[in-house]
Steps between C-alpha positions, in 0.01 A plus 500: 500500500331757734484869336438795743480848445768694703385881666690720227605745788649178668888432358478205350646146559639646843547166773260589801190396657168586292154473557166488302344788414135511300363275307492579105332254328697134518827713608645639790679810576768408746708782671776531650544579872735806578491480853812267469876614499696239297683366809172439688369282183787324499438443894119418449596238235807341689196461782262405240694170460575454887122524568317330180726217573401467891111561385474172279601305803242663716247463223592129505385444880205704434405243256575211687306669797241537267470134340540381861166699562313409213598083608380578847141685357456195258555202772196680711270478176439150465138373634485151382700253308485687185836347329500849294554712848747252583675560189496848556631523839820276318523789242564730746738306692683449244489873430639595833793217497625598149471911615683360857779366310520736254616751808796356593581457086462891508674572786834248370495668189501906664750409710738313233447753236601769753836500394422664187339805662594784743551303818872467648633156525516442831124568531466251193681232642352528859190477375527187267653320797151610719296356250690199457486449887159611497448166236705297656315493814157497299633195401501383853148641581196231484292748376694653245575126364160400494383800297786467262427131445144533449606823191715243351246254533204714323744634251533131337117542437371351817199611703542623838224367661432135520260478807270759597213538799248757464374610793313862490740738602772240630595361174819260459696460179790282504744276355639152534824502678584185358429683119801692590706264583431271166586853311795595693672126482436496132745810519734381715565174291583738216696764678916414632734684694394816676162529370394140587609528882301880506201291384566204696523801816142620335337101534689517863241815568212355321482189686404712866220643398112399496389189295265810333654848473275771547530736186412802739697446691830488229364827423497643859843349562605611181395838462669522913836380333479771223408791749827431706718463178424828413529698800861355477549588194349845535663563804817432357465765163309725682845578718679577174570897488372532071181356578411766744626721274335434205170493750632848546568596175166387362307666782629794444454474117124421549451801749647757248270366231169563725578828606576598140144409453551286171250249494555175257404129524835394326861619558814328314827534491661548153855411418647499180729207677320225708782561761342479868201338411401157570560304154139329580327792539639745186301536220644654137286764324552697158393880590411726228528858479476782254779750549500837226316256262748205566339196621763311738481178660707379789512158731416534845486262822246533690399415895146547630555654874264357717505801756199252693703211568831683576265655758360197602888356530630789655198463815620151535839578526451783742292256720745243523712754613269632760475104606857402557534875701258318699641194567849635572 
């Protein structure tokens, strides 16, 4: 139970967005923000949940951009033979793969649980079918295959790398082909129906390429694949009229709070119903005040706004916009 000492000028357990005020010891003195009309919180919040929900997905692809990096730094370490550099030029492969995957997993589950938020259903239902064509022709893409084999592979607690060349700055990790293929026919002799001819389409793939598969070059390929998925994907919500709104809403929100000239590291917004808030994100508090003597305690919900990365959302947004102006 978190206990924090509400501003007695303040009227108490009042829905709104508060920030922190001074420090008192171990507690907090949050206040609440009057530069809010009740209709424009309920706007802010309704584009609260458009935008947090958008923002995981783009954190997502920063991490996989960001494991990808890491892999690529490691595989120039290496001097010698040492098996321990090898090892750790696998760890981060395997890093990157699982992170890879991991964004499309994301992105499915957005779009799907879509249908429980604010977005109308034809938007829903056009956009499940773009990321189910999207798959479906990943499905037909040697280089989406590959990398999806090889996650599947590492995920049964195999090793990437199974031959490696160390070469100063032109290093070469790799993997068996024919490792692959023993692991992938092991699954298609316990798969039937529609899964075992997908796989057997899979072993179809995996039999063109190299007798060694270049581990960089999964990556390269990979990361390519993932970059042109989103832009898609993007492209396609960034078209929808309530995400430019609640751009425009939140903008707007974050303007009037710097010329006010309030100043706070953290800003929330309180509800005394977790209504537009996304259910992974909403956090339950016990607040206690003392009113005429009377100590009261109430149950809020709680979001952290993350006025940065709504920012940082909003620029991307406004950029992709600028780009497909250019292109037209």
């Amino acid at each position: 139970m978190a206990n924090y000492i509400i501003n007695p000028t303040d009227p108490p357990f009042k829905s709104g967005i508060y920030y922190f005020g001074e420090k008192e010891g171990n507690k907090v003195n949050p206040i609440r923000c009057n530069l809010f009309s009740d209709e424009e919180i309920f706007r802010i919040s309704f584009s609260v949940l458009i935008m947090e929900r958008l923002f995981k997905n783009l954190s997502r692809s920063e991490a996989v951009k960001a494991a990808y990096q890491e892999f690529i730094d490691e595989v120039k370490k290496p001097k010698g033979s040492n098996p321990y550099e090898v090892e750790a030029v696998d760890r981060r492969f395997r890093a990157f793969i699982f992170e890879w995957k991991l964004y499309t997993e994301h992105w499915k589950a957005y779009i799907l649980d879509l249908n429980e938020s604010v977005w109308p259903d034809q938007f829903v239902n056009d956009y499940q079918d773009l990321y189910k064509n999207l798959m479906d022709t990943a499905f037909q893409d040697s280089d989406f295959v590959i990398a999806h084999i090889l996650r599947n592979y590492v995920s049964h607690a195999n090793d990437a790398i199974n031959n490696s060349h160390v070469d100063g700055g032109n290093n070469k990790f790799r993997i068996h082909r024919i490792t692959l293929e023993q692991f992938l026919q092991n699954s298609i002799d316990k798969a039937s129906g529609r899964r075992k001819t997908d796989l057997q389409d899979q072993m179809n793939i995996l039999k063109t390429q190299d007798v060694l598969i270049d581990l960089m070059i999964v990556a390269e390929k990979a990361m390519a694949w993932l970059e042109k998925c989103e832009k898609a994907l993007l492209d396609y919500q960034v078209a929808e009229l309530q995400l430019l709104q609640a751009c425009n809403i939140l903008s707007q929100a974050k303007q009037k709070i710097d010329e006010s000239g309030i100043q706070s590291e953290v800003w929330e917004l309180w509800t005394l119903q977790p209504m537009f808030l996304d259910h992974q994100a909403v956090h339950s508090f016990s607040l206690r005040a003392v009113i005429d003597g009377q100590e009261v305690i109430h149950t809020y919900y709680r979001n952290r706004l993350n006025w940065i990365g709504y920012t940082a959302v909003i620029g991307y947004v406004l950029n992709l916009i600028k780009e497909a102006q250019a292109d037209e």
